[in-house]
N, C-alpha and C positions, 0 to 999 in steps of 0.2 A: 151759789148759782153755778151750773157746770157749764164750762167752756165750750159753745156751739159750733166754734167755727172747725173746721175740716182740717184732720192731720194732712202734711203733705206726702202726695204719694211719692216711692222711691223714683218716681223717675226725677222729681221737683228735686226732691231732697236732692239726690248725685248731682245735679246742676249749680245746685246752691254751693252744696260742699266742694266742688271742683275751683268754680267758680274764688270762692273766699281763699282756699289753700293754694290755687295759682295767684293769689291778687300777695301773699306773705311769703312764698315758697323761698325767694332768693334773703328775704331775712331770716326765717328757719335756718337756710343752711349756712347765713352767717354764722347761726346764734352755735348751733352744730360743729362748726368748723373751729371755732374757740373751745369749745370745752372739750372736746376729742385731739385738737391738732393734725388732723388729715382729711381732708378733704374727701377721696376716696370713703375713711368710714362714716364720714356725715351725712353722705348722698344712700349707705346703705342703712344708719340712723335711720334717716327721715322716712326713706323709704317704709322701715318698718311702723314708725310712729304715724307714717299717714295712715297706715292698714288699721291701726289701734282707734287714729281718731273718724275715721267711716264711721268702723264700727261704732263710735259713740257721738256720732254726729246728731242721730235723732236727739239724743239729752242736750247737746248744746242751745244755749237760753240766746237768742236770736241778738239779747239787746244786751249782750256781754261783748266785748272786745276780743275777735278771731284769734288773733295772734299772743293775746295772753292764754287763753284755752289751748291753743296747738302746743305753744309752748311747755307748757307744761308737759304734755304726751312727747312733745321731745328730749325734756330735759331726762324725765324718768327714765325714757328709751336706752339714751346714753349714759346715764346710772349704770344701766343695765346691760348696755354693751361693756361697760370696762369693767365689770364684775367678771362676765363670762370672755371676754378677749385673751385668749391666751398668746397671739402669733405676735401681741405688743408687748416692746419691753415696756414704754412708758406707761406706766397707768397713773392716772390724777388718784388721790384720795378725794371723798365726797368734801371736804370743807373748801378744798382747792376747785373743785367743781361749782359748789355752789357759788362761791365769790365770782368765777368766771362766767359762770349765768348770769347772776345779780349785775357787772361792770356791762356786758354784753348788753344785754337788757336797758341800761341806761344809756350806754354808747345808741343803741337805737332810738332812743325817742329821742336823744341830741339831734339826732343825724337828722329825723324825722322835724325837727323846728328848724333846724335848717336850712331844709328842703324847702320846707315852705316859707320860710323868711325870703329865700331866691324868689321863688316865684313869683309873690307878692311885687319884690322891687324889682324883678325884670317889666310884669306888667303896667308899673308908674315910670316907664321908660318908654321917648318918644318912640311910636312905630318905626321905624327905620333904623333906631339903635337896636331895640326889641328884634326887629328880620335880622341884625345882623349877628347879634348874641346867637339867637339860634341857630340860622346857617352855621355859624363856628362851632359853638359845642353841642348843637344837638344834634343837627346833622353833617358832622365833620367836614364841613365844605374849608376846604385851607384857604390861606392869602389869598395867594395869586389868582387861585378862580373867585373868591370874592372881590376883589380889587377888579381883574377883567370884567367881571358884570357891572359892578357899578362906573367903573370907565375912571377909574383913582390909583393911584402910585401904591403898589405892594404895602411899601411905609408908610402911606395916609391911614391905611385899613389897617396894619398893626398897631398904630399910636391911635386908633379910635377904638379899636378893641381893650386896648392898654386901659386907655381911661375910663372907657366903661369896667372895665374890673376892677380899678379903684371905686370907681362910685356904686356899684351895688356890692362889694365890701364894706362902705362903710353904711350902706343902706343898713343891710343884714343884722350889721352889729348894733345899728339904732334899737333895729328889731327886735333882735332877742333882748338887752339890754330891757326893755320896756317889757316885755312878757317875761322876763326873771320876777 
């Protein structure tokens, strides 16, 4: 039976594809950054591999994982730059390449259980510990201006941050621990 429903037009498409390749962009150019070793030609990798995957955005199968598909258009990309790089001494051979995509690749979905093992146990933390986690690290408020708002000694708000870092340290490790 043929599929009724309506391709999307390019304007839908470019939104979607923008959209999914800013939401992996900065793990691409991890992933980039490891198998090249510069920075610089990872940004001009990606660059190319983004032009590669537009183009083959329409084929991308919706209910596949973004960042394994990109991946791939990047890994090739950089195959590809170190075949034709002449201005670097270093060049990887591909075995050394693929092993640093394959670790890459696994460093990121570590990094990715992580993530969310954090957030999980920051959210089973009282509200108050929770404002204060975040003011510190997510919106870099220091000591002293946490301490002056809450009307508490620099070193109260250091040794409560303290402990909360122990205790969603060992939140985390529960975490993963049980999801291994």
């Amino acid at each position: 039976m043929p599929d009724d429903t309506p391709a999307p037009d390019r304007s839908e498409l470019s939104e979607q594809f923008i959209l999914r390749l800013n939401a992996v962009h900065g793990r691409l150019l991890g992933f980039l950054r490891v198998m090249l070793g510069n920075g610089t030609d990872a940004e001009d990798v990606l660059q190319r591999a983004s032009i590669t995957m537009w183009r083959k955005f329409s084929e991308f199968d919706q209910t596949q994982d973004f960042f394994s598909w990109a991946s791939s258009f990047a890994f090739y990309e950089a195959k590809n730059f170190q075949r034709t790089a002449a201005r670097s001494k270093l060049h990887f051979d591909d075995a050394l390449m693929n092993r640093l995509a394959e670790e890459r690749v696994a460093d990121l979905e570590h990094r990715e259980a992580r993530l969310a093992a954090m957030d999980r146990c920051i959210e089973e933390l009282d509200s108050p510990s929770r404002d204060l986690v975040r003011d510190f690290y997510m919106n870099n408020a220091d000591i002293a201006t946490l301490a002056q708002q809450q009307g508490r000694a620099p070193q109260t708000v250091y040794n409560k941050l303290n402990a909360l870092r122990r205790l969603l340290g060992d939140c985390m490790k529960r975490r993963l621990a049980q999801e291994a």
